[in-house]
BASE-449049 format. One line per field, with one value per residue (C-alpha): chain; residue number from 1; x, y, z; residue in three letters. Coordinates in pm, 1 decimal. Layout:
N
mol = [A ...] .
seq = [NUM ...] .
c1 = [X ...] .
c2 = [Y ...] .
c3 = [Z ...] .
type = [ALA ...] .
end
This chain:
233
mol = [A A A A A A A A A A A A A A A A A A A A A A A A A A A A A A A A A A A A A A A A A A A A A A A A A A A A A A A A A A A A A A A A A A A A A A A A A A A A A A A A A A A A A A A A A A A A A A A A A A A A A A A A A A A A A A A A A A A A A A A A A A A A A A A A A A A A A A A A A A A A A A A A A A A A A A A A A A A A A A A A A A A A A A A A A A A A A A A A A A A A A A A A A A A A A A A A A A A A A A A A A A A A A A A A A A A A A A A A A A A A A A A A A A A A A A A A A] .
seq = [1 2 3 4 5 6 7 8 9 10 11 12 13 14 15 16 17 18 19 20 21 22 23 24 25 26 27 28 29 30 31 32 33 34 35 36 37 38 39 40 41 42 43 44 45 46 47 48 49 50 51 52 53 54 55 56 57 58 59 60 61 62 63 64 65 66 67 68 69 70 71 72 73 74 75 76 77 78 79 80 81 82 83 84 85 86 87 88 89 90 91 92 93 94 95 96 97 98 99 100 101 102 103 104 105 106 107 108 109 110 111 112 113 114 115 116 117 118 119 120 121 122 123 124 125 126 127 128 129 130 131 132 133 134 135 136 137 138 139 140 141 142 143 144 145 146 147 148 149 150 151 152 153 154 155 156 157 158 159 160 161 162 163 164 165 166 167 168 169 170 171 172 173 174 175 176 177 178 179 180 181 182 183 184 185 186 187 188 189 190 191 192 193 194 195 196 197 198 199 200 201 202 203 204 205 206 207 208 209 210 211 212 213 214 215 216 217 218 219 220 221 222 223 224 225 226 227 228 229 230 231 232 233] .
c1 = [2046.2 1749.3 1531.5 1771.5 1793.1 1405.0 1377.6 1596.3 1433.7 1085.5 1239.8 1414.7 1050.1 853.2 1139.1 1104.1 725.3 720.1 973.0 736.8 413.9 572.9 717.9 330.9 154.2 338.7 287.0 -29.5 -169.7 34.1 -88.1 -422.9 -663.2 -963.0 -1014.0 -995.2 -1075.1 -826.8 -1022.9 -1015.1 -588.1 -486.7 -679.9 -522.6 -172.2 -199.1 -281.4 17.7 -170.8 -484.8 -234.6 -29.8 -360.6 -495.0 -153.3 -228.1 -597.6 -669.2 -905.5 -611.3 -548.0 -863.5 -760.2 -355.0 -325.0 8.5 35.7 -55.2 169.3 479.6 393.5 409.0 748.4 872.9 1139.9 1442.6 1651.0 1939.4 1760.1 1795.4 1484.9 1424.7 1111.2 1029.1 834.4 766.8 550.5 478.6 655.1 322.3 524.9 851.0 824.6 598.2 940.3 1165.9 1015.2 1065.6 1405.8 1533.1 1791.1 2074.5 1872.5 1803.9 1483.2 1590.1 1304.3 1349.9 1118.0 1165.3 928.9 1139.6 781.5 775.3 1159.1 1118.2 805.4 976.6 1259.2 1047.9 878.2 1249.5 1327.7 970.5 982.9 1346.8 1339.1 1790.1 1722.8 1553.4 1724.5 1549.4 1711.1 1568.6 1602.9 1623.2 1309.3 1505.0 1748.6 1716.8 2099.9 2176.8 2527.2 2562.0 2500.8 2320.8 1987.5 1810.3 1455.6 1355.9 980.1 718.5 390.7 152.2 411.5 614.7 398.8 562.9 904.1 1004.4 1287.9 1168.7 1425.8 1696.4 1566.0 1550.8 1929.1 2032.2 1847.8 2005.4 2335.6 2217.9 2049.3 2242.0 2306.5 1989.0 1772.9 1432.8 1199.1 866.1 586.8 247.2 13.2 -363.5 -523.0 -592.7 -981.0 -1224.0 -1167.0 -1325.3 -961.1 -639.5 -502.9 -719.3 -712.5 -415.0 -207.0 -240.7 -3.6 -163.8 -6.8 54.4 225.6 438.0 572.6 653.8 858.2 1047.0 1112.8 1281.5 1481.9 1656.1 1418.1 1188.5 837.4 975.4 667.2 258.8 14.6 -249.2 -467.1 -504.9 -899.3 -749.3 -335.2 -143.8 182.8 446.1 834.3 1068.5 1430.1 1711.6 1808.1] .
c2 = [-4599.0 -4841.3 -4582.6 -4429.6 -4769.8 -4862.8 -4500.3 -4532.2 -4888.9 -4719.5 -4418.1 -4715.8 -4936.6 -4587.1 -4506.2 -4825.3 -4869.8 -4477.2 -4615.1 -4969.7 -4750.6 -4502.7 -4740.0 -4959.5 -4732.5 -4774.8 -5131.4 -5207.5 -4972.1 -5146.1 -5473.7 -5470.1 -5704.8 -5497.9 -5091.8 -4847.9 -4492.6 -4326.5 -4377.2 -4762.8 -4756.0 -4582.6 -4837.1 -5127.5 -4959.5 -5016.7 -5377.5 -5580.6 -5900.3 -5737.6 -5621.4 -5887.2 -6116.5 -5785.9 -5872.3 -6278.3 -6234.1 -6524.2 -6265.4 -6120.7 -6429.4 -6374.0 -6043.7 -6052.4 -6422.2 -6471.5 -6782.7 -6615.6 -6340.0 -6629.2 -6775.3 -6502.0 -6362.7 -6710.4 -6709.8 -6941.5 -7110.9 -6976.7 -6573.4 -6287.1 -6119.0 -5843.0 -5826.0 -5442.9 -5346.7 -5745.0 -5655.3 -5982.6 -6149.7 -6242.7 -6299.0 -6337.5 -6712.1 -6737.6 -6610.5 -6814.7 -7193.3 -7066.5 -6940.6 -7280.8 -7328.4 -7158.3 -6852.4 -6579.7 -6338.2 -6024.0 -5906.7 -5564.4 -5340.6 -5053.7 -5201.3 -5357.5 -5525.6 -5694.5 -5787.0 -6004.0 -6147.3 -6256.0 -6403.8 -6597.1 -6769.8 -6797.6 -7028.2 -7188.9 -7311.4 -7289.2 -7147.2 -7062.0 -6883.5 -6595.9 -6282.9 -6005.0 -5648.7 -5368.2 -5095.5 -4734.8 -4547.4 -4424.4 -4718.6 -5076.6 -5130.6 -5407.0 -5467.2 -5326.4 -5567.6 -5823.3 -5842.7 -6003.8 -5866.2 -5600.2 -5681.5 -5421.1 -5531.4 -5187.8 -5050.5 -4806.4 -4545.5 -4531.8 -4507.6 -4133.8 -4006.9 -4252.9 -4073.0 -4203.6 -4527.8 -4585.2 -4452.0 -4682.0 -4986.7 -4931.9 -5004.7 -5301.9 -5488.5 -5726.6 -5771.2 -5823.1 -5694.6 -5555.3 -5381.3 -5524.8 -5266.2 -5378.4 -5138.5 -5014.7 -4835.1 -4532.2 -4500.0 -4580.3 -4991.8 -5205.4 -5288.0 -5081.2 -4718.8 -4416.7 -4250.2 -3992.4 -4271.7 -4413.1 -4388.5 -4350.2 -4637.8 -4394.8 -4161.8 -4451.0 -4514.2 -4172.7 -4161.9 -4476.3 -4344.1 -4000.2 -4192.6 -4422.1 -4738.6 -4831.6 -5060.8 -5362.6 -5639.0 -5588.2 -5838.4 -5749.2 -6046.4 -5881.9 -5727.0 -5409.5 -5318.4 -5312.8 -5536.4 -5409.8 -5482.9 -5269.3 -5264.3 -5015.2 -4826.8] .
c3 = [5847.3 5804.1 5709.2 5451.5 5277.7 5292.3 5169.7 4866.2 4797.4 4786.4 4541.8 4332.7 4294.3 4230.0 3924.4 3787.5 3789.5 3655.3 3359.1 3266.8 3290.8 3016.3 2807.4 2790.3 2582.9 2264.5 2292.2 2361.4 2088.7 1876.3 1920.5 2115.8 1931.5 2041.3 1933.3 2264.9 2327.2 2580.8 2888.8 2835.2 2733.5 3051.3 3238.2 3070.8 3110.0 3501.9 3498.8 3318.6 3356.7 3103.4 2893.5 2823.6 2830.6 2568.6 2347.5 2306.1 2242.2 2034.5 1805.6 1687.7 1493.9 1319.8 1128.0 1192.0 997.1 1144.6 955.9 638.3 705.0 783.3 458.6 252.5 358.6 252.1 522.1 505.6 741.4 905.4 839.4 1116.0 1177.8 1411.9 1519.7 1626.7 1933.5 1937.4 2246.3 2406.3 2155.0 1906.8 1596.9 1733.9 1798.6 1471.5 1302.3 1512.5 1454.2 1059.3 1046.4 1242.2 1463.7 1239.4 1216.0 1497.8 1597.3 1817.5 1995.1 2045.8 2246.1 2459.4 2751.2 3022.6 3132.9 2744.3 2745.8 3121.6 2953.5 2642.5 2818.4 3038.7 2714.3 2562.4 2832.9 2898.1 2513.0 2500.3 2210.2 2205.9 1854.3 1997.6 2196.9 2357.5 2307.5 2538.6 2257.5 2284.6 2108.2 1758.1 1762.3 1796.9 1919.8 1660.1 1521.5 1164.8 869.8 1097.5 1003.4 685.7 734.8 986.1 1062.4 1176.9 1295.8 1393.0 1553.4 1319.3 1382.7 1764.7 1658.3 1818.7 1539.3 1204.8 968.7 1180.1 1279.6 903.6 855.9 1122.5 917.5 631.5 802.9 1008.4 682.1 530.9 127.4 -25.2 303.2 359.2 555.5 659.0 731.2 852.3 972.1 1004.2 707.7 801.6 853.4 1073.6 1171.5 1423.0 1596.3 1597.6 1734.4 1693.7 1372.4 1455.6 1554.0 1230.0 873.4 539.3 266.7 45.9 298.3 395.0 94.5 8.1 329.8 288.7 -85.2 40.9 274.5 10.7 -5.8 -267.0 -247.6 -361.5 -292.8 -154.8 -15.9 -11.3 195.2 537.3 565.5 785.1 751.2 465.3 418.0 245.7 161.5 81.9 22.3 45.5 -329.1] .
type = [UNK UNK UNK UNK UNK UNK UNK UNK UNK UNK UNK UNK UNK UNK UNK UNK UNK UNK UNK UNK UNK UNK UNK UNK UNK UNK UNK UNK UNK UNK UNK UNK UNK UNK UNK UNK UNK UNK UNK UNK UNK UNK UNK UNK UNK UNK UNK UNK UNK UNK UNK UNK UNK UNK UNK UNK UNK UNK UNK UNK UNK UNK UNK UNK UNK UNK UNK UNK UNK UNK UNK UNK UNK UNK UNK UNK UNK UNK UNK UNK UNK UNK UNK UNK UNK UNK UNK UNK UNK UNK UNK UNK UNK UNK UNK UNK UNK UNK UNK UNK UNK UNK UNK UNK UNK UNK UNK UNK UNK UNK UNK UNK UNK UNK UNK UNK UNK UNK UNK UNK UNK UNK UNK UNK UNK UNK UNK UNK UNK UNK UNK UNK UNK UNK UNK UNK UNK UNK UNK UNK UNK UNK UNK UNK UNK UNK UNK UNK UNK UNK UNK UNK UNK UNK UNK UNK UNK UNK UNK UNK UNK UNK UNK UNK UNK UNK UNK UNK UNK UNK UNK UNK UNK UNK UNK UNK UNK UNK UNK UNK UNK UNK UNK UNK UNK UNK UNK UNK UNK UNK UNK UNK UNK UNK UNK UNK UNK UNK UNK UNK UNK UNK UNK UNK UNK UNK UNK UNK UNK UNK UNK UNK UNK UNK UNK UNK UNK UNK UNK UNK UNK UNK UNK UNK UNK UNK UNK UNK UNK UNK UNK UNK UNK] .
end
């Protein structure tokens, strides 16, 4: 009987370490500070300490301005933000110190690893405005008219089904929402995804047009991603 158990402990561990060694990738491209070929990715995928370390690079800072990027969204207290695939949570707690103790963050990601490390900063810095969500891959699981500003930082281009991720936003924004999309240009940059990972401007715009949003606001300050707000039609 023992053995069964030990047996069936061993299966559960393998499942789960099979599930957070999936669910890394999408991440970490996402978000690394430093550009990878394959090779070095799958490497970094088996070490959660590098990648997490990988995810609060301070060179990030250097190209991401997060506090640039706050700034300009002009956020006000008492907003709910979701931050999507918030990875280690990089901008979530940016968001949270601005939208004050009325307001709310969800940091949603589909990496179990990334939701126990964001809850272990929630209650290190005790920050009670912030709430993880592990999220399916085409739906964030957030209540319906809930959310002010959905905020994307280089990681749309992982979302598995996008046409009905963006359905489902439509009916989680509140009055008067939007949609924050930051990504890499696509071309050849010293840091981000490899080139087929990446989303032409102009192609994201046409897609957010034929699914009933329109480009409502561009900044245009970051040297490698575009930033752009849109809001449903």
């Amino acid at each position: 009987m023992d053995a069964i158990l030990t047996g069936r402990r061993i299966i559960m561990k393998l499942s789960l370490l099979l599930i957070l060694l999936t669910a890394l990738p999408s991440a970490v491209h996402a978000q690394d500070a430093v550009k990878r070929d394959d090779h070095q990715m799958h490497r970094l995928h088996n070490d959660p300490k590098a990648y997490l370390d990988a995810l609060e690079d301070p060179k990030r800072d250097a190209y991401q301005k997060p506090h640039g990027v706050i700034h300009a969204l002009n956020l006000k207290s008492g907003e709910v933000i979701a931050d999507i695939g918030a990875g280690s949570g990089y901008f979530t707690f940016h968001l949270a110190r601005h939208v004050g103790d009325k307001g709310k963050v969800y940091a949603v990601d589909v990496s179990p690893e990334m939701i126990l490390h964001v809850n272990r900063r929630i209650r290190d810095q005790k920050a009670n405005n912030v709430v993880a969500v592990l999220s399916d891959p085409d739906d964030p699981l957030l209540p319906d008219r809930s959310v002010n500003r959905f905020f994307f930082s280089d990681s749309w281009h992982h979302i598995e089904n996008q046409s009905k991720y963006l359905s489902l936003m439509k009916r989680m924004l509140k009055p008067g929402g939007e949609i924050v999309m930051i990504d890499f240009h696509k071309k050849e940059l010293p840091v981000g995804p490899p080139m087929q990972m990446k989303i032409a401007r102009e192609d994201l715009i046409k897609q957010l047009d034929s699914n009933g949003y329109r480009l409502a606001k561009e900044h245009s300050f970051l040297p490698y991603q575009y930033f752009l707000v849109f809001v449903p039609r």
